[in-house]
C-alpha positions in Angstrom: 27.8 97.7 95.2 27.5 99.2 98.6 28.8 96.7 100.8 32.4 97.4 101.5 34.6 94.6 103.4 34.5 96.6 107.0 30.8 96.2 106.7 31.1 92.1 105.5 33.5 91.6 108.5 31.3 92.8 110.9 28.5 90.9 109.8 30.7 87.3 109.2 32.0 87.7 113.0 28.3 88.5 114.4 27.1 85.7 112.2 30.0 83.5 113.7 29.8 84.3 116.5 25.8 83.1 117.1 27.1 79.8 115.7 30.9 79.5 117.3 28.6 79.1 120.6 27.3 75.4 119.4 28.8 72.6 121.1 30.1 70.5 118.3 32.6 73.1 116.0 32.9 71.3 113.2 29.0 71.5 113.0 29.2 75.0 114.0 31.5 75.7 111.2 29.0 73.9 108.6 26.1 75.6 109.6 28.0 79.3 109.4 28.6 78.0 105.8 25.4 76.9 104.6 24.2 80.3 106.4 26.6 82.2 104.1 25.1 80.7 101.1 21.8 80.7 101.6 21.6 84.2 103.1 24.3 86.0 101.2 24.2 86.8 97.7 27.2 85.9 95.5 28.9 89.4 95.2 29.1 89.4 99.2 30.4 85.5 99.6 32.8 86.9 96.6 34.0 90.2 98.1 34.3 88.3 101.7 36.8 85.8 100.1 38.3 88.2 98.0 39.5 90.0 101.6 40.4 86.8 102.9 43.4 86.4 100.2 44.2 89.8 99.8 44.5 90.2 104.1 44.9 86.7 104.9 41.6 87.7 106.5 42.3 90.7 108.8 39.4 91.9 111.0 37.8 87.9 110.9 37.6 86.2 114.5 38.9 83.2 114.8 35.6 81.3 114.0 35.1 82.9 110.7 38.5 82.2 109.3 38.6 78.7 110.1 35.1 78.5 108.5 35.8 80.7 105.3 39.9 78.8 105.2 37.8 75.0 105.7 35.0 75.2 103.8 35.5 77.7 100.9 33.7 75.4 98.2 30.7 75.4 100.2 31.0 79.4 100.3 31.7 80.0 96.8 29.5 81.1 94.4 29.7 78.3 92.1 30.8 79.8 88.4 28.8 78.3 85.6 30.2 78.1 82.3 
């Protein structure tokens, strides 16, 4: 698939980053999710929270953990059955 989880780090923390810097965090944190889904397709948002559980999300700032660890549902690619 081409996008290994030292490359999806990278990316979350520069994408956090640009939005830890708004003034209200739990907005900030909303925003980086709705970013994630609208931006990212499924296998990334997937292999991004399949690091997250198997690491407990080494490499992630701060930001990005919180984000990922508060709003997973809103990250997740929704499985239809």
């Amino acid at each position: 698939m081409g996008m290994n989880a030292t490359q999806l780090i990278k990316m979350a923390n520069q994408i956090g980053a640009f939005f830890a810097s708004q003034l209200d965090p739990e907005h900030a944190r909303s925003d980086f999710a709705q970013h994630l889904k609208r931006q990212w397709d499924p296998q990334m948002r997937t292999a991004l929270l399949a690091h997250l559980d198997a690491t407990a999300g080494e490499g992630l700032n701060p930001f990005v953990l919180s984000a990922l660890s508060g709003l997973r549902e809103q990250i997740e690619p929704q499985v239809h059955a």
